[in-house]
C-alpha positions as CSV (number, residue, x, y, z in Angstrom):
1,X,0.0,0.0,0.0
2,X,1.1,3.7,-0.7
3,X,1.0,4.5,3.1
4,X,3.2,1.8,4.0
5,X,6.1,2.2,1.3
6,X,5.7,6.2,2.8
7,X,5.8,5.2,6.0
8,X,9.0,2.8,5.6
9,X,10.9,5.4,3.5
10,X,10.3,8.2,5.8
11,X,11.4,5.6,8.9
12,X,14.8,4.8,7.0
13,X,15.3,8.0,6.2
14,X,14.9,10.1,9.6
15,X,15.4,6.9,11.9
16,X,16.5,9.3,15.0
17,X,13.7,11.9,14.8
18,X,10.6,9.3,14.4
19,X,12.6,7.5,17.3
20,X,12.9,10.6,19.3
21,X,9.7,11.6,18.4
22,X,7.6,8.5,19.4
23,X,10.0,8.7,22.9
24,X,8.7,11.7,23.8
25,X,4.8,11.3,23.0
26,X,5.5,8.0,25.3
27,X,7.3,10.3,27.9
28,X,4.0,13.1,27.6
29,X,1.7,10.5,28.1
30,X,3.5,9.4,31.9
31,X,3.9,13.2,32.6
32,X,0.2,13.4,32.3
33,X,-0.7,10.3,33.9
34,X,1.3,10.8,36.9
35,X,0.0,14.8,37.2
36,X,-3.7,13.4,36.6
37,X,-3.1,10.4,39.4
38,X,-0.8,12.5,42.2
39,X,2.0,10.0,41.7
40,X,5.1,11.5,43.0
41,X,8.9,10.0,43.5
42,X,10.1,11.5,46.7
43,X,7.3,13.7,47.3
44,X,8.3,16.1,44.5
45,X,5.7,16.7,42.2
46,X,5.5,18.8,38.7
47,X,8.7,17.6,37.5
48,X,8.1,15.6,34.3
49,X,11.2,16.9,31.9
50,X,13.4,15.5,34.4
51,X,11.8,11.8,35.0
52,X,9.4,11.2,32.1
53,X,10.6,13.0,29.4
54,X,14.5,13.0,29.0
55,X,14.6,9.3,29.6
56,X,11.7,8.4,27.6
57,X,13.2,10.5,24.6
58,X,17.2,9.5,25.3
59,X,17.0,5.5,26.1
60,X,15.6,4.9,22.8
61,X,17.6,7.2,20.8
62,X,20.8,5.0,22.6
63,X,19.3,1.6,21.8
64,X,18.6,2.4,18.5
65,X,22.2,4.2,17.6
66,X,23.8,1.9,19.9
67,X,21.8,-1.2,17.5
68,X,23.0,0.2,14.4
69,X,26.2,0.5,15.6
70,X,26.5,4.4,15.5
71,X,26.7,5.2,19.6
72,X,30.1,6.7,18.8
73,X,28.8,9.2,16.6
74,X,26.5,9.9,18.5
75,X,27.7,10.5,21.5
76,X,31.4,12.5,19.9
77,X,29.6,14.2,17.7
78,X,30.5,15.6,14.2
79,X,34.5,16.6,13.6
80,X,33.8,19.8,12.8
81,X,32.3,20.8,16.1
82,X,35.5,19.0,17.7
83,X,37.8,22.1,16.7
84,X,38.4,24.9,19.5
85,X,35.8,27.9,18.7
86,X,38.6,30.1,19.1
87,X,41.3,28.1,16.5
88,X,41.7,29.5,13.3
89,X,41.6,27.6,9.8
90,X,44.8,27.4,8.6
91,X,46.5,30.5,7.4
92,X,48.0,29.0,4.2
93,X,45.0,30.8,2.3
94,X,45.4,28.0,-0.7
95,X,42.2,26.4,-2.2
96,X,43.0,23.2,-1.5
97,X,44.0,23.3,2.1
98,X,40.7,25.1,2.5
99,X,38.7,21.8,0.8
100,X,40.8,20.0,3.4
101,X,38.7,22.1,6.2
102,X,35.6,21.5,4.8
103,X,33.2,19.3,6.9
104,X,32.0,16.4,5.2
105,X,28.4,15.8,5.6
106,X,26.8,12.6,4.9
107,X,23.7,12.5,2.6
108,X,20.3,10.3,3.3
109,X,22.0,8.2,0.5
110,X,25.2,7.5,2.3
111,X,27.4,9.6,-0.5
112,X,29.7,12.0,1.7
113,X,30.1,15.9,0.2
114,X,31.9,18.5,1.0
115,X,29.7,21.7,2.3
């Protein structure tokens, strides 16, 4: 059906959002339940970002990167946000050594490319 080819190309191709997504709707739905029923942990009510919604919306997002064998990544980041804020390209001003500083960013497809 058209629906389920949509739904399994949108799912491959934004894996981490829908994931993330769906954590978070999971983690509402205990916020509300516990706010609508008094349950409290420790006798601290009105807290649900900190014990319904950040787990709900980070355990997943681990289990799945962590599945597909991408928890590194993940958790380190891209390269280009590895480099000191306050470090400089380098000053050789060619064209190539500035292709060389380029970040690579990976495509839906899997091709890299330069930005």
């Amino acid at each position: 059906s058209t629906q389920s080819t949509w739904a399994r190309r949108v799912l491959k191709r934004y894996p981490y959002y829908l994931t993330t997504l769906v954590g978070y709707g999971v983690g509402l739905l205990l916020a509300f339940l516990a706010n609508t029923y008094n349950l409290t942990i420790n006798g601290v009510r009105g807290q649900p970002a900190l014990l319904y919604l950040v787990p709900c919306t980070l355990l997943p997002l681990v289990l799945l990167a962590s599945f597909r064998g991408e928890l590194r990544a993940l958790w380190v980041g891209p390269e280009v946000l590895s480099r000191p804020r306050n470090q400089a390209p380098s000053e050789k001003g060619s064209e190539e050594d500035q292709k060389e500083e380029a970040p690579l960013v990976a495509s839906p497809g899997g091709e890299e490319s330069i930005l």
